[in-house]
C-alpha positions as CSV (number, residue, x, y, z in Angstrom):
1,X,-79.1,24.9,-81.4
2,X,-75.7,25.4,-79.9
3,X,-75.1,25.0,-76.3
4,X,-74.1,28.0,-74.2
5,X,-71.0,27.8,-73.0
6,X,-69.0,30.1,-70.8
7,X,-65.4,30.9,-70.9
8,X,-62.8,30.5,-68.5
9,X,-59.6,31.7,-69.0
10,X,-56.9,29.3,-67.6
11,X,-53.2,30.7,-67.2
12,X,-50.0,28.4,-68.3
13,X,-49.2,28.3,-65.0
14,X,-52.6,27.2,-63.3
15,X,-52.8,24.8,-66.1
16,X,-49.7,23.1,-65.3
17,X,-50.6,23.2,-61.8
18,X,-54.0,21.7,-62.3
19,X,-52.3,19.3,-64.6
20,X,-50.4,18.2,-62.1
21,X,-53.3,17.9,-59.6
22,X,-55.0,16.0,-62.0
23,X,-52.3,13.6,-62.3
24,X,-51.1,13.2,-58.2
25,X,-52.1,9.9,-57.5
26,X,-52.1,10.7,-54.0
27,X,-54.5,13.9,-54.7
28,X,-58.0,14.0,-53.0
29,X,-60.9,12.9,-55.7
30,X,-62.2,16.0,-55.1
31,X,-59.3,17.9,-56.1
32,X,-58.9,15.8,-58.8
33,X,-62.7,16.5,-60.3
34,X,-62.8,20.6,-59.2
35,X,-58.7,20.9,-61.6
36,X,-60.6,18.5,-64.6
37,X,-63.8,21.0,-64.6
38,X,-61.5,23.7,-65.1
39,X,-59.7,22.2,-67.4
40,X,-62.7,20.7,-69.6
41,X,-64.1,24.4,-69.0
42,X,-60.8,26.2,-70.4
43,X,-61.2,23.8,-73.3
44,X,-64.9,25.4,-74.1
45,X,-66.2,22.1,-73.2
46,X,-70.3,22.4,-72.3
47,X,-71.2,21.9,-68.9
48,X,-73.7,19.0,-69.5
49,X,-70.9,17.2,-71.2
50,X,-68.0,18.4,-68.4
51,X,-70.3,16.7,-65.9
52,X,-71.3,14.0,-67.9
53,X,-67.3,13.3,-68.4
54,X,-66.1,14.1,-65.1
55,X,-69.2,12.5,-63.3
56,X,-70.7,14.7,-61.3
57,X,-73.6,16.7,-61.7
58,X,-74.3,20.1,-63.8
59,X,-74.5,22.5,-61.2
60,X,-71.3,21.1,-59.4
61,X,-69.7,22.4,-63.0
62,X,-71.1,25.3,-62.5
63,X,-70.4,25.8,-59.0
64,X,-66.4,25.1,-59.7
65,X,-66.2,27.1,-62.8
66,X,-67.9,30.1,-61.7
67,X,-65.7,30.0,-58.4
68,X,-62.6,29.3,-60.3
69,X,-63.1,32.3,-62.9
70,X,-63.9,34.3,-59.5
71,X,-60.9,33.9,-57.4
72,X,-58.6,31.5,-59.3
73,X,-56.4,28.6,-57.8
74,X,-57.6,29.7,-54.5
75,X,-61.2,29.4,-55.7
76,X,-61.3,25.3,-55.9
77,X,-60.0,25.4,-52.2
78,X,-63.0,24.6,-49.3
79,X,-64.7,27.3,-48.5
80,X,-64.5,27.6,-43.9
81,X,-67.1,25.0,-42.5
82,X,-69.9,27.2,-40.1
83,X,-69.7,27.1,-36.7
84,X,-67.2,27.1,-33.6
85,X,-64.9,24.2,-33.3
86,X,-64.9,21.6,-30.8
87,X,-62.7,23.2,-27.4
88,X,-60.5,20.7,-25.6
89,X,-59.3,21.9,-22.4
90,X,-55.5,22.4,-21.5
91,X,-55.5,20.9,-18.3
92,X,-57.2,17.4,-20.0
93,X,-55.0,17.7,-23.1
94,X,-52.1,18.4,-20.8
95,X,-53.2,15.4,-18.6
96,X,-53.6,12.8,-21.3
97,X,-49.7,13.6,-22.4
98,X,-48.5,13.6,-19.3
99,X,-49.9,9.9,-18.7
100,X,-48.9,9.0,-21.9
101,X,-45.7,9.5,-21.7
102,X,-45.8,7.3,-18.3
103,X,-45.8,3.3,-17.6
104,X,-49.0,1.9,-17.5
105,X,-49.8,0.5,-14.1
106,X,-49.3,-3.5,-13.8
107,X,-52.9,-4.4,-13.3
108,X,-53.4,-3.4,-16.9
109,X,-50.6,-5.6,-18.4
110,X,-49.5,-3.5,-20.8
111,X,-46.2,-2.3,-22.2
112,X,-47.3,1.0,-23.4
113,X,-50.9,2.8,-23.4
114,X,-53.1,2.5,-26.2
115,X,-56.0,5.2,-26.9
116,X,-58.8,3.0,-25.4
117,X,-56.8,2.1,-22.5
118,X,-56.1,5.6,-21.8
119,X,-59.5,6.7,-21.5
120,X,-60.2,4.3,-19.0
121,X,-57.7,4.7,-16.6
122,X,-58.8,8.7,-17.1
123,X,-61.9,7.4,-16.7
124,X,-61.1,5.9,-13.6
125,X,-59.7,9.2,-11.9
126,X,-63.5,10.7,-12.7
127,X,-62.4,12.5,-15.8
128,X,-64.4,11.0,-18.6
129,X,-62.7,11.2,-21.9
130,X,-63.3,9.2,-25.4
131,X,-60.7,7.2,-26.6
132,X,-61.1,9.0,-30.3
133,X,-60.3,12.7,-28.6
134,X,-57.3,10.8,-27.0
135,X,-55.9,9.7,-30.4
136,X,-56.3,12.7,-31.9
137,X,-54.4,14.3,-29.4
138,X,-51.9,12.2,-29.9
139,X,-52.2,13.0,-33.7
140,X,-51.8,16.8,-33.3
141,X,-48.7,16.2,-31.1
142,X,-46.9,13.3,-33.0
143,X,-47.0,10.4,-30.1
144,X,-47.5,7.3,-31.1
145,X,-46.9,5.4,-27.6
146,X,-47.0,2.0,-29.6
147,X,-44.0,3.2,-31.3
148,X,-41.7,3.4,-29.3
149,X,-38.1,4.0,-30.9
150,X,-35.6,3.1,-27.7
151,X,-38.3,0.9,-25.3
152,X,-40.8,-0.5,-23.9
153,X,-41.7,-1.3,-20.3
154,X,-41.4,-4.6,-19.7
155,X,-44.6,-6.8,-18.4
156,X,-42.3,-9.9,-17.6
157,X,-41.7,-10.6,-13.9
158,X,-38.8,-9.5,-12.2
159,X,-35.6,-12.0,-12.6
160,X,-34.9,-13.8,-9.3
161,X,-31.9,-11.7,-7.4
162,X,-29.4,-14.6,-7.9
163,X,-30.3,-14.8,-11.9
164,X,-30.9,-11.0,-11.7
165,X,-29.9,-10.5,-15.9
166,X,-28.7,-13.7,-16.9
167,X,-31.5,-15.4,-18.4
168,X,-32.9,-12.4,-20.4
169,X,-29.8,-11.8,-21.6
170,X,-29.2,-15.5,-22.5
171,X,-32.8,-15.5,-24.3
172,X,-32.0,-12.6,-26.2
173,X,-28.7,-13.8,-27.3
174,X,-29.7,-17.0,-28.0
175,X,-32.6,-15.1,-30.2
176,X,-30.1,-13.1,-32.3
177,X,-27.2,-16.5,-32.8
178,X,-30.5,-17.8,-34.2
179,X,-31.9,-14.9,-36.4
180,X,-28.1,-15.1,-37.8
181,X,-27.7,-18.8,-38.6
């Protein structure tokens, strides 16, 4: 007895573009599986055998078939997740860049804030934050205060006045003759 198999009709063009997912090496593995279903399933490959090659289960075949003969390209994308995202404040948000962008006071020691150091100086003005909602702050609005691209804030002591810059300067002189020789 033959096994059923259903059709899908695959474009030239969504093939080569699910060709192409198939082969990104930087693609998602599950963009990788939902383009090689389709393409096994264009092929008029059975679904026990799609999922037995692609290694996933049958109705996970016959979830990303069905969707892609519904809607397409646009079918193998996540469907919206249920429920009301996570609301962050603007004043906090605003807050935790303003003091990011700032020098960390002395009695931390520190030349620039890190995520975990930031939520307990907040922390210490009465506004409890976690370190992971600071970092991802930082991720939606590109700062990366360890990265700093000009400087940093120095945590050495002060020169005395009558050696004001002349033994930094002589240290980091003598550092570069040497990276040279």
């Amino acid at each position: 007895m033959a096994a059923h198999v259903r059709v899908v009709e695959v474009p030239d063009a969504d093939r080569r573009e699910l060709q192409r997912r198939v082969r990104d090496k930087g693609a998602l593995a599950r963009v990788v599986e939902r383009a090689r279903i389709v393409l096994l399933a264009a092929e008029r490959v059975p679904g026990k055998q799609i999922a037995a090659m692609v290694g996933c289960a049958e109705p996970t075949v016959v979830t990303w078939r069905g969707r892609y003969a519904e809607r397409g390209l646009a079918g193998l994308e996540d469907l919206p997740r249920p429920g009301k995202p996570a609301q962050l404040p603007e004043e906090l948000r605003d807050r935790v860049l303003e003091l990011t962008l700032t020098e960390p006071p002395e009695r931390y020691g520190a030349t620039h804030w890190s995520s975990r150091l930031l939520a307990t100086a907040l922390a210490g003005e009465g506004t409890p934050i976690s370190h992971a909602t600071i970092a991802r702050i930082w991720h939606r609005f590109g700062v990366q205060p360890w990265r700093a691209q000009t400087f940093k804030f120095s945590t050495d002591p002060p020169p005395s006045p009558a050696d004001a810059a002349g033994s930094q300067i002589r240290d980091i002189v003598g550092l570069c003759g040497a990276l040279r020789r």
